[in-house]
C-alpha positions as CSV (number, residue, x, y, z in Angstrom):
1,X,-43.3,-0.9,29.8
2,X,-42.9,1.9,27.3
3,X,-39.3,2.8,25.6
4,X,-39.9,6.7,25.8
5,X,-42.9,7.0,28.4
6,X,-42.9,11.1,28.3
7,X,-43.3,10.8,24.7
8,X,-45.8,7.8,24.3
9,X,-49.0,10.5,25.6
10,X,-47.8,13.3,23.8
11,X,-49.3,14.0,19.7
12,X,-48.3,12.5,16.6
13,X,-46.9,15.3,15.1
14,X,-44.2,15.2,18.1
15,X,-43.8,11.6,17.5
16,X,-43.1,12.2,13.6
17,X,-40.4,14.5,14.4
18,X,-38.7,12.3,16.9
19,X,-38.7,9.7,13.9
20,X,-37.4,11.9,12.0
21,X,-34.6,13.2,13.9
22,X,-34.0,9.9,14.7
23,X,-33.5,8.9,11.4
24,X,-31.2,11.8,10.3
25,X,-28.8,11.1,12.7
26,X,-28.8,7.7,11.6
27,X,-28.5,8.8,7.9
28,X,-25.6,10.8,9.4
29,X,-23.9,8.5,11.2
30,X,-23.8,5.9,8.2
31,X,-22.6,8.8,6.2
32,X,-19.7,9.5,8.7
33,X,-18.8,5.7,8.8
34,X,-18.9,4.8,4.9
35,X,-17.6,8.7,3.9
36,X,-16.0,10.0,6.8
37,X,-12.3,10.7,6.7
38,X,-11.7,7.7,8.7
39,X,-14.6,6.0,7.4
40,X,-14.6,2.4,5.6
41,X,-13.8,4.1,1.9
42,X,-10.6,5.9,3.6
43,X,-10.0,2.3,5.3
44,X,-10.0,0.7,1.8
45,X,-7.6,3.3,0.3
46,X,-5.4,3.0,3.4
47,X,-5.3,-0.9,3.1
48,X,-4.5,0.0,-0.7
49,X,-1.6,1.8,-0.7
50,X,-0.1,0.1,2.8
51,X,-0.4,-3.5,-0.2
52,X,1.2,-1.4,-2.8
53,X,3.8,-0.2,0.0
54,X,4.8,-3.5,0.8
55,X,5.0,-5.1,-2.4
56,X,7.6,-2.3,-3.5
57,X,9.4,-3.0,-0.1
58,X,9.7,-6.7,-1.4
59,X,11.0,-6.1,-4.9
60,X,13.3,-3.3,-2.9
61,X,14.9,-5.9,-0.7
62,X,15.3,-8.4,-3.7
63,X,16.9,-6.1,-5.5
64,X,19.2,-5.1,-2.4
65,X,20.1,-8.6,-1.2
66,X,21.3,-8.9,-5.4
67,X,23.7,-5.9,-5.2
68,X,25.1,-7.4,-1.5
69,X,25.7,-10.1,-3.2
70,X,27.5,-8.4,-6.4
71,X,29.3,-6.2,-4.4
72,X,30.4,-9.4,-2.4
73,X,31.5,-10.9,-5.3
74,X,33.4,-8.0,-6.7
75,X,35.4,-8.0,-3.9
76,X,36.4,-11.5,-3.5
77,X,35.8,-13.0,-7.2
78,X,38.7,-11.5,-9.4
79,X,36.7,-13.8,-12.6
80,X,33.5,-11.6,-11.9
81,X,36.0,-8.2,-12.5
82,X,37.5,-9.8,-15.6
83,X,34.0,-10.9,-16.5
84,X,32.7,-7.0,-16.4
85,X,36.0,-5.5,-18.4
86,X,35.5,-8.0,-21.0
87,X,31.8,-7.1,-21.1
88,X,31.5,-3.7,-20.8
89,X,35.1,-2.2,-21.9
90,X,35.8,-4.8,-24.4
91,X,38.8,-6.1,-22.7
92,X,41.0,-8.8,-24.3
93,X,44.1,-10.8,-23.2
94,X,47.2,-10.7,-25.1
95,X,46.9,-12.7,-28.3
96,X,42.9,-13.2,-27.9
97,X,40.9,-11.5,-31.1
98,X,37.1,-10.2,-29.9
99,X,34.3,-10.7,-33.1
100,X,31.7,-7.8,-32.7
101,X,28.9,-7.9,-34.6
């Protein structure tokens, strides 16, 4: 039993040109897969960039549960506001002396 029966009897040159329209649209259709716009290269730049995405949505959440937690403790810790103004404005009790160097 013959694949293409019609095309078994008929001449080589007929033959040839099947083959090679055959393979073209194979050449084309790896083409399509590998370089397509939703081919595997536009997969791998996807799958890139969705990585890159969620490594930055890590460190974003890190950084976010820290500030929660400052905020928290601004609120409720009156040593972590003392802590700041002596830091940052150079605040001093009565009677204490502050070295700068």
């Amino acid at each position: 039993m013959r694949l293409f029966p019609a095309i078994t009897g008929s001449s080589p040159m007929a033959r040839r040109l099947l083959l090679a329209g055959v393979a073209l649209l194979l050449v084309w259709a790896v083409r399509v897969a590998v370089f397509g716009p939703h081919g595997y290269l536009a997969l791998r730049r996807e799958q890139a960039v969705y990585a890159r995405q969620q490594r930055q949505l890590r460190k974003m959440e890190t950084e976010n549960r820290e500030l929660h937690r400052d905020i928290r403790n601004l609120r409720s810790n009156p040593e972590t506001i003392e802590s700041i103004a002596r830091r940052q404005l150079h605040l001093t009790r009565p009677g204490e002396v502050v070295y700068t160097y």
